[in-house]
N, C-alpha and C positions, 0 to 999 in steps of 0.2 A: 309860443316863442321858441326860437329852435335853439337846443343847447349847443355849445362849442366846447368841443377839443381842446383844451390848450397846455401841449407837452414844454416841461421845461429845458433846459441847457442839460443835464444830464440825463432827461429821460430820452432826450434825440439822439443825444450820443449814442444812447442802451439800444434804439428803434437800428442804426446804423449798423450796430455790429450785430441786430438781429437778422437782417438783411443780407447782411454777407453770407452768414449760415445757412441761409435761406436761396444761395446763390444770384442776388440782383446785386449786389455788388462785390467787386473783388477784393482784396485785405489793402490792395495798393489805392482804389476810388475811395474806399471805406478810410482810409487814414488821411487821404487830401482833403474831403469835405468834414469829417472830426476834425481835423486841426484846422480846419478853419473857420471853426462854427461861431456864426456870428449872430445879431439881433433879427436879420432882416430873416434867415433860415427859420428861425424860432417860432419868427412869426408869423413866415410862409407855411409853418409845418402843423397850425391849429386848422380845424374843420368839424364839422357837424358831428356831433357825439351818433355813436354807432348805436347806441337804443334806438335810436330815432329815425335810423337807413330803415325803409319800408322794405328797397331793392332788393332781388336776391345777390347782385351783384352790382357796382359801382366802377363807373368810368370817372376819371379825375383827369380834368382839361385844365391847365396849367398857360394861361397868355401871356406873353412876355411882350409887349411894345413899346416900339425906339422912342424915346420922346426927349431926343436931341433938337439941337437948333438947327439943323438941317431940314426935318421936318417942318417945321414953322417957316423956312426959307424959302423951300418948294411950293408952300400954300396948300399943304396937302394933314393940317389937323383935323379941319372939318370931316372929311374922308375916316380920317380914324377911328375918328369917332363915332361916322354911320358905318363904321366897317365890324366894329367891335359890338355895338348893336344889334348887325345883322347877324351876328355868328350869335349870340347869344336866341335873338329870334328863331334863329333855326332850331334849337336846341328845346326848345320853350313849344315850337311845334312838331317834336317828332315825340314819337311812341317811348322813347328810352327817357322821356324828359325826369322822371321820378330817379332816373340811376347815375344821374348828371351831378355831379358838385365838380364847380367854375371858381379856380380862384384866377385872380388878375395882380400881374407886376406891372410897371412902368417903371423903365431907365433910361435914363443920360449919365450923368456925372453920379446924377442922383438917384436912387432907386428905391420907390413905394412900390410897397404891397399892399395895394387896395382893400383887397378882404384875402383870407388864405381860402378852404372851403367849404363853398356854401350852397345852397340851393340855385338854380338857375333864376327864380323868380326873384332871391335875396343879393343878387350880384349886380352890382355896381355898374350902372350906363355912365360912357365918357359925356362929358361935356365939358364947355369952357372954363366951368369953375374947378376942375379936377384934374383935366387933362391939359395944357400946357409946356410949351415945345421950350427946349431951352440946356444949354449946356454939350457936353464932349457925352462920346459915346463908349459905354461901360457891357459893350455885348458879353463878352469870354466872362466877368464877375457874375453877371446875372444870369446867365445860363448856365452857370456850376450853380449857383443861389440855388435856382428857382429847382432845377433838378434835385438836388437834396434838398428842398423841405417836401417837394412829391413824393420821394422814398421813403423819408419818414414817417408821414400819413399815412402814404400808403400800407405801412408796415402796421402800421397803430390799429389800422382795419383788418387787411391780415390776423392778426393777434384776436380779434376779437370774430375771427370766423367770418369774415367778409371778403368772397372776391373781390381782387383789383386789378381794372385796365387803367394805364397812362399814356395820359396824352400828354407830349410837352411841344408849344407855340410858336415861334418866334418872329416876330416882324422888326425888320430895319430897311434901315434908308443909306446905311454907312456900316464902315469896317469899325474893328476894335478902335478907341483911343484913349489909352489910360486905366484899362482895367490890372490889376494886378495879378492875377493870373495869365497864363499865358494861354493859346489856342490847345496846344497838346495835351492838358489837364483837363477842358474839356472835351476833347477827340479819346481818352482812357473812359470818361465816366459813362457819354456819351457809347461807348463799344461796349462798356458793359450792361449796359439799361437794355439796349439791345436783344445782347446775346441772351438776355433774361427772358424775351422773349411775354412782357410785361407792358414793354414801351413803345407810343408810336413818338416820333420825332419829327417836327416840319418846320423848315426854314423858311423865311418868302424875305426874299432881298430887292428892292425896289428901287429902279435906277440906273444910269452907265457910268455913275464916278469911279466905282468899285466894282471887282471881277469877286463875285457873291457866291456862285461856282466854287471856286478856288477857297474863299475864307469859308463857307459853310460843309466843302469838305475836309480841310483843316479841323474845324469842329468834331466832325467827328458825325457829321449827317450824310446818310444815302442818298444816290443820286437821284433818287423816285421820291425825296425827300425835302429835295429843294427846289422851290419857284422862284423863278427873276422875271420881274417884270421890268425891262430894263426903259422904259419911259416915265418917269416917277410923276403920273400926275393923278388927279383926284381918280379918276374912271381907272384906271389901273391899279389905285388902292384897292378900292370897290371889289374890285372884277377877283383880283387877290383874297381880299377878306372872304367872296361868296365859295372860292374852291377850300378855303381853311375853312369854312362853314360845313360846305358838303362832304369834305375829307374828315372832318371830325366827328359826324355822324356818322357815318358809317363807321367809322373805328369803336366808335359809342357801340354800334350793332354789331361788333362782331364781323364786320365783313371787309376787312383788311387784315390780312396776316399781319402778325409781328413778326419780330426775329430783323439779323442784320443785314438781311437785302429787303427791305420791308420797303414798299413805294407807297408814301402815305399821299402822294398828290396822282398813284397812278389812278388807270378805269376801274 
């Protein structure tokens, strides 16, 4: 049975300001994501106890997908959920799969963290019973979330002699609606994960309601960073999910530069 990680409300705070010392985050991202540490960080920021990494070093791929009601509108869950699959499968068939810990978010209004992480073989496939489309869109909350409980872990492995690469995910269908931070909070943490030189970052906006351009450079992502697939139908999820697939193995291998002109969806 694989043992788990699970740091509390002040040992994440303590992993944050180790981080900053450490140069991945600044005193300014380091004080927005502390002051607003919540349950859901907590429990993004548990993963596979470091006795038990074989790796000599460890990729940490962090998914975040939309699962507003726009999704279910468009008839594009089913997709999701062979999209998130297939990137898992890929992961499961490459050479790095032993250096892989996968955790998975979903947000709307609401936002589960599936598992934080874990092995590729112990991670979570969508299906009807889990995955369900429904409610307003919470993108700016859960991509500051989901970023700091990656830093956290990431630090917790750090701490214990473990390289760390990061991956962070994100797939939508729609702009912010209702998150309580604002885009420029995450466009600071976002430039700093970066300049860290630690993180890859990928947007993939699907659709023409929204100019996904514009809001995912707002965020604070590279333009080698963002996919639009501006036809939002099933075969275009798909076709999205198989390049976050391919772009995240390779970043698994080492063969995407980081840093903040980092093109995670380039050749």
């Amino acid at each position: 049975m694989t043992r788990t990680l699970n740091p509390n409300a002040p040992t994440v705070a303590a992993l944050f300001g180790r981080a900053a010392d450490a140069g991945t985050l600044s005193a300014q991202s380091q004080s927005l994501i502390a002051g607003d540490l919540g349950p859901l960080v907590i429990a993004g920021a548990a993963g596979m106890h470091s006795d038990d990494i074989v790796a000599s070093d460890v990729t940490l791929v962090t998914l975040c997908v939309d699962a507003s009601s726009s999704i279910g509108a468009a008839g594009l869950e089913d997709a999701v959920r062979e999209g998130q699959k297939s990137l898992l499968q890929a992961f499961a068939g490459s050479r790095e799969k032993d250096a892989v810990l996968v955790a998975l978010w979903t947000f709307s209004h609401d936002v589960t963290v599936h598992h934080s992480y874990v092995p590729v073989d112990d991670a979570v496939r969508l299906d009807g019973r889990n995955y369900q489309a429904g409610g307003t869109t919470h993108l700016y909350d859960t991509f500051c979330d989901a970023a700091a409980a990656n830093v956290a872990y990431a630090q917790l492995l750090r701490d214990a002699g473990t390289p760390v690469r990061s991956v962070l995910v994100v797939v939508t269908d729609g702009e912010d609606v209702g998150s309580r931070r604002p885009a420029r909070t995450c466009r600071k943490l976002a430039t700093d994960l970066l300049k860290s030189e630690q993180f890859h970052l990928g947007f993939v906006g699907v659709g023409n309601a929204t100019d996904f351009t514009k809001v995912a450079t707002e965020m604070g992502f590279p333009p080698g960073s963002i996919l639009v697939q501006k036809d939002a139908t099933p075969t275009t999820l798909r076709q999205a999910f198989a390049m976050v697939s391919r772009s995240a193995v390779r970043a698994s291998q080492g063969r995407i530069q980081p840093g903040p002109q980092a093109s995670f969806f380039g050749p």
